[in-house]
SELUM-253532 format. One line per 4 residues: number of its first residue (from 0); their letters; for each residue x, y, z of N, C-alpha, C. Coordinates in Angstrom, 2 decimals. Layout:
BEGIN
NUM = A = X:Y:Z:X:Y:Z:X:Y:Z; ...;
***
This chain:
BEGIN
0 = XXXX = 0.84:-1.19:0.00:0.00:0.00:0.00:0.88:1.24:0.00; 0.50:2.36:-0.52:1.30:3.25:-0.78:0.90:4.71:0.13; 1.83:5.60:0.52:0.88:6.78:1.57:-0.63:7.35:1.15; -0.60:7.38:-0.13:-1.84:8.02:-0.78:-2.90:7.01:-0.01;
4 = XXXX = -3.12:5.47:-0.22:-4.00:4.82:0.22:-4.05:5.04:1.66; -3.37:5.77:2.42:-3.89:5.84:3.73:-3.99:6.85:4.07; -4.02:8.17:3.51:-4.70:9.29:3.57:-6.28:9.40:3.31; -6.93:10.01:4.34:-8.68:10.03:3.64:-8.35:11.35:2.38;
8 = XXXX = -9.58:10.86:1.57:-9.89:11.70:0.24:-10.73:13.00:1.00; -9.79:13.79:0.56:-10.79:15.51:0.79:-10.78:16.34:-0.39; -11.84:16.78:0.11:-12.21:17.49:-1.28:-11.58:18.91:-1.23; -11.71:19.76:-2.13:-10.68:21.22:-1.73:-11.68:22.60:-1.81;
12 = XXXX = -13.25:22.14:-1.64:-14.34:22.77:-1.52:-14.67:23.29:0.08; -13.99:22.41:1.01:-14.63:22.25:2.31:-14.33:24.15:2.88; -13.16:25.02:2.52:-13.45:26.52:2.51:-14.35:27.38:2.38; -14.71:27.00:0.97:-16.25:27.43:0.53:-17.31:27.38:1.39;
16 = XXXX = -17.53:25.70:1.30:-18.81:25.54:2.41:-18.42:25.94:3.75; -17.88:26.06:4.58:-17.74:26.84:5.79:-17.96:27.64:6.00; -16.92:28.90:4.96:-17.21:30.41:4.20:-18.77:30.29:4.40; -19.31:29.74:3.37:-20.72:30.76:3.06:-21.78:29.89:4.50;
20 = XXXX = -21.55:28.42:4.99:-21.92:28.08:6.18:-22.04:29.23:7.41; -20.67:29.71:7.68:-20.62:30.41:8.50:-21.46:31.90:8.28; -21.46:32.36:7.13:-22.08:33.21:6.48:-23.72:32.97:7.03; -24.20:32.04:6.50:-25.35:31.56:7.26:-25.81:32.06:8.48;
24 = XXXX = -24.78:31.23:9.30:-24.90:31.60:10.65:-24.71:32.27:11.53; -23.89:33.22:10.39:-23.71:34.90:11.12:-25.15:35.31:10.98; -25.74:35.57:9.97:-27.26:36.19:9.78:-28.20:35.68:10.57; -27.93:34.32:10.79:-28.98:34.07:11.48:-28.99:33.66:12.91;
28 = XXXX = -27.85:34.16:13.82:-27.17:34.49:14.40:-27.68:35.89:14.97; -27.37:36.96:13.85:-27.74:38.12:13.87:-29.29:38.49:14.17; -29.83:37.59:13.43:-31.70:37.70:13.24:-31.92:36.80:14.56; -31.72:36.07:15.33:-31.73:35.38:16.50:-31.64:36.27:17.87;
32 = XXXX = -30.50:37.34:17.44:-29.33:38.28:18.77:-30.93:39.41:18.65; -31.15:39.96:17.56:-32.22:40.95:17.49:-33.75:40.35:18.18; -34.20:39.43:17.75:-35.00:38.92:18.49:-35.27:38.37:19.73; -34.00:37.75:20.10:-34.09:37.75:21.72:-34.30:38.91:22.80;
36 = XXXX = -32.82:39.86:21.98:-32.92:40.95:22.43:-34.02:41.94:23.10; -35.13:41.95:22.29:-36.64:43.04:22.49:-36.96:42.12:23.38; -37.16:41.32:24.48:-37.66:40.96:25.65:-37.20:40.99:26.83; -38.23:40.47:27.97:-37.94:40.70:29.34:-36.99:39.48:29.90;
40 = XXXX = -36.85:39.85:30.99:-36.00:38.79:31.61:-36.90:37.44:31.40; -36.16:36.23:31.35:-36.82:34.89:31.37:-36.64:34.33:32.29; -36.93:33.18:32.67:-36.02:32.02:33.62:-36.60:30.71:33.30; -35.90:29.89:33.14:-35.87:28.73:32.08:-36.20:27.30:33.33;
44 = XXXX = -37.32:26.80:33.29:-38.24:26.39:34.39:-38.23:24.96:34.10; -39.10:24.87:32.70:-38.87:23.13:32.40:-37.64:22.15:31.91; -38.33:21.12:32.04:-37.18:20.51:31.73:-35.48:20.37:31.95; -35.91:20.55:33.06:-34.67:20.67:33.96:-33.47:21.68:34.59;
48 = XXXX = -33.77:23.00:33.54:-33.19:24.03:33.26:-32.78:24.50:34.88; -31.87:24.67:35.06:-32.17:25.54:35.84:-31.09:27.12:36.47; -30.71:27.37:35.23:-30.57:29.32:34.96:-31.07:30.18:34.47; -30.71:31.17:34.51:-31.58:32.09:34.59:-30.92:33.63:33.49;
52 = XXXX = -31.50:33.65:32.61:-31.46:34.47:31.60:-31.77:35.87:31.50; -30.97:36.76:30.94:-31.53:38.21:30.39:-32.04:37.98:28.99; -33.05:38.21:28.36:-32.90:38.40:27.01:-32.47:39.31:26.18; -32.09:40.72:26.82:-31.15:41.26:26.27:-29.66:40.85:26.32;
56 = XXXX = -29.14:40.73:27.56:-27.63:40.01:27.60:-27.84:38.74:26.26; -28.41:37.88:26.04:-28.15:36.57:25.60:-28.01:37.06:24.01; -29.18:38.47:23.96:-29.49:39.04:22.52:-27.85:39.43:22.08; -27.01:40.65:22.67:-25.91:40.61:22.53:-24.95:39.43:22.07;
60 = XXXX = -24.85:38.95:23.17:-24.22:37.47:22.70:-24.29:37.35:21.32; -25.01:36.67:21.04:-25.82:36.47:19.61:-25.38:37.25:18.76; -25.34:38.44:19.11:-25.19:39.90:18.22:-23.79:39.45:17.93; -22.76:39.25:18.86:-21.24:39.30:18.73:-21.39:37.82:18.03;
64 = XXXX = -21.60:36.75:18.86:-21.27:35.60:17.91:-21.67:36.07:15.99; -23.06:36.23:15.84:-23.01:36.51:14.09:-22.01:36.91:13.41; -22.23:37.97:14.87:-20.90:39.24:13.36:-19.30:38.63:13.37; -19.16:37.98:14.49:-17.96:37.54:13.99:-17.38:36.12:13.30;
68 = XXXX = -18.87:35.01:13.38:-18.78:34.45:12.22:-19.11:34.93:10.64; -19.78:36.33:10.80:-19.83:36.66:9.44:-18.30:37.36:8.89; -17.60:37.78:9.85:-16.15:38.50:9.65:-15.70:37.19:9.11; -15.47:35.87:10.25:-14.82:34.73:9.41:-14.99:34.32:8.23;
72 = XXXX = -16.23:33.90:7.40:-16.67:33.48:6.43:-16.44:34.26:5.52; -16.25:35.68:5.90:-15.83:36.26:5.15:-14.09:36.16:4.32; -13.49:35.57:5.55:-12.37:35.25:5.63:-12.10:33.73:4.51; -12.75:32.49:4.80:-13.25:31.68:4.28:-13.13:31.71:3.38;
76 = XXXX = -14.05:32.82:2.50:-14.02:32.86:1.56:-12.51:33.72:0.73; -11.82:34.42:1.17:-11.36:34.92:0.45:-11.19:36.70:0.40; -11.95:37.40:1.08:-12.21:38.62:1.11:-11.62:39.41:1.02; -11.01:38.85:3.01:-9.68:39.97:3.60:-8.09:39.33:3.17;
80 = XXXX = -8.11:39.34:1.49:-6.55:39.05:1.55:-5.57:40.00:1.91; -6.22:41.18:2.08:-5.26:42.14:2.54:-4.60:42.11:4.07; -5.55:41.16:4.65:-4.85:40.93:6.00:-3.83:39.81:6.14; -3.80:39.32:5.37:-2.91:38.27:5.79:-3.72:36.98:5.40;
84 = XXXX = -3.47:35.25:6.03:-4.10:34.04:5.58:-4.55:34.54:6.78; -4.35:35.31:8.44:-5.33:34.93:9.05:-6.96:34.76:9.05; -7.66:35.60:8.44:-9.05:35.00:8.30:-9.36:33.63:7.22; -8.22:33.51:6.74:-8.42:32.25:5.71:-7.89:30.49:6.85;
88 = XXXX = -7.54:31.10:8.54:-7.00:29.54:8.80:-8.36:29.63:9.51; -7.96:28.09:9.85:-9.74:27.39:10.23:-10.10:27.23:11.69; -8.75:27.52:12.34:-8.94:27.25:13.51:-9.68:28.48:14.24; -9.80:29.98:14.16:-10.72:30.83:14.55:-12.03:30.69:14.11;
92 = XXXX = -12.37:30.13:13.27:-13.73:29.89:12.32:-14.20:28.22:12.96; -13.58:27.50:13.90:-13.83:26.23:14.09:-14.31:26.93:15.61; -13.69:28.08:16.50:-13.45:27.97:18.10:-14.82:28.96:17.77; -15.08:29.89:16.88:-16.65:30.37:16.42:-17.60:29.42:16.38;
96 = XXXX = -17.70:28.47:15.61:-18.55:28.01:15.44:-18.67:26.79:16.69; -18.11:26.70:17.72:-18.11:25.76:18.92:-18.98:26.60:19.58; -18.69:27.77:19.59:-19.01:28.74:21.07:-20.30:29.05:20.25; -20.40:29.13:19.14:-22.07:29.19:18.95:-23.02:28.21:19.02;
100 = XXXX = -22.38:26.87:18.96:-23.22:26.03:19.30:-23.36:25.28:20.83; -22.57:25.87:21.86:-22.78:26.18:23.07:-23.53:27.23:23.21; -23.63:28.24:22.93:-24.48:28.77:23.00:-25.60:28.74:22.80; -25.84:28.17:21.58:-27.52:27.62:21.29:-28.13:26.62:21.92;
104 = XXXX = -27.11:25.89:22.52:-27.73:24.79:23.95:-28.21:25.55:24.71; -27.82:26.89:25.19:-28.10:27.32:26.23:-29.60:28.34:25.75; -29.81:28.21:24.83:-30.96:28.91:24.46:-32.03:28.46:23.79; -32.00:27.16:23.57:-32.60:26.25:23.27:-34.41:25.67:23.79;
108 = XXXX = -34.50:26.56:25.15:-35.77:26.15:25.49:-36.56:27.45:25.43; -36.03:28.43:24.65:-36.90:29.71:24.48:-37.12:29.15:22.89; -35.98:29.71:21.64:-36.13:29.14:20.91:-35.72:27.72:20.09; -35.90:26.51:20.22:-35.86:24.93:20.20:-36.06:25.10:18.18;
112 = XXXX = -36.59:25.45:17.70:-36.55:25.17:16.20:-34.98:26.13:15.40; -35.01:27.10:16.08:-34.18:28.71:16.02:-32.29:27.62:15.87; -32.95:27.18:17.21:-31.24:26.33:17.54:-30.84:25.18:16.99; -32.28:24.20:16.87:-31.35:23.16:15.99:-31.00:23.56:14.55;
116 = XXXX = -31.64:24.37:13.69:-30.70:24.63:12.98:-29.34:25.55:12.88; -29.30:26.09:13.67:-27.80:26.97:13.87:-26.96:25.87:14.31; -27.15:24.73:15.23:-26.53:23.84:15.77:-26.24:23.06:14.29; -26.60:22.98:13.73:-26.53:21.91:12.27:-25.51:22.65:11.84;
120 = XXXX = -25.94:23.45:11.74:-24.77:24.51:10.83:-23.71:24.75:11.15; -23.56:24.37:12.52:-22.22:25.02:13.37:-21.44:23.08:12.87; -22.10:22.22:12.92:-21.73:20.88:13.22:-20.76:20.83:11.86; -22.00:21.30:10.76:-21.18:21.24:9.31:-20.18:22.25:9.05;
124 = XXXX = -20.18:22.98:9.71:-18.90:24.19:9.60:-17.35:23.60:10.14; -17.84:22.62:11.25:-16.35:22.28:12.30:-16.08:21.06:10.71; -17.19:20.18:10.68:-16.83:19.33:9.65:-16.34:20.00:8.54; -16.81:20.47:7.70:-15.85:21.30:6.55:-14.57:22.00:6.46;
128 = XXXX = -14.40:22.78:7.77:-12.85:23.11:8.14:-11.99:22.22:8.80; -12.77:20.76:9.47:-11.46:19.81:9.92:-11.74:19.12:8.59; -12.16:18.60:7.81:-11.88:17.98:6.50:-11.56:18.35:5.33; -11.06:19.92:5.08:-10.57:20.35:3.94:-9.01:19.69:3.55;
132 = XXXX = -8.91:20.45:2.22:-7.33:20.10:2.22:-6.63:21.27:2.17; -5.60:20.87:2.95:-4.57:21.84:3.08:-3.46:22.27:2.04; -3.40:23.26:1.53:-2.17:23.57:0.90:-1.22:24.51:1.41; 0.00:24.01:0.61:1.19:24.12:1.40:1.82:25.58:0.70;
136 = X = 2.58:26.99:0.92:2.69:28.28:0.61:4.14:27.93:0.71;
***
């Protein structure tokens, strides 16, 4: 067997989909941070919960997570070459998309439809940036 056969096959797309993934989930992220935001305090009762929420604090949150997966994806894609490869490596765009999907656990019993898909999205984002291929400069 030769090294090639024991390398997995990656595709050299997995940038892209992250890029515009994360893109995703900045907006909706963003449209999530705004809507939490306009309400009163909560406190999260069923199902075992048991902390206790601002919906403006959590709205923020939200607000910062979007925008700075939309800065990454932007990166992702290609944008900010003027800065350097940093918005193009994967590891800031992987520790984004963790902390947003911790986060959407934690917000999950206000909005439950809102989060599993941001959670999907965050899942396929870590997958697309740990399975790209790397090239070498």
């Amino acid at each position: 067997m030769t090294r090639e056969d024991w390398l997995p096959r990656r595709s050299a797309g997995g940038s892209v989909l992250a890029g515009v993934l994360l893109l995703l989930m900045g907006a909706w992220q963003v449209a999530i941070g705004y809507a939490v935001a306009g309400g009163d305090v909560f406190v999260f009762t069923g199902g075992g919960y048991w902390y206790r929420g601002d919906n403006t604090g959590w709205g923020w949150v939200n607000l910062a997570i979007g925008l700075a997966a939309i800065v990454f994806g932007l990166g992702q894609l290609g944008v900010w070459r003027r800065f350097g490869s940093w918005g193009a490596h994967p590891v800031p765009a992987m520790v984004v998309a963790a902390v947003s999907a911790v986060n959407q656990v934690l917000l999950a019993p206000q909005y439950p439809l809102w989060t599993s898909i941001v959670i999907a999205l965050d899942v396929f984002v870590i997958w697309g940036l740990a399975t790209r291929t790397r090239t070498t400069t």
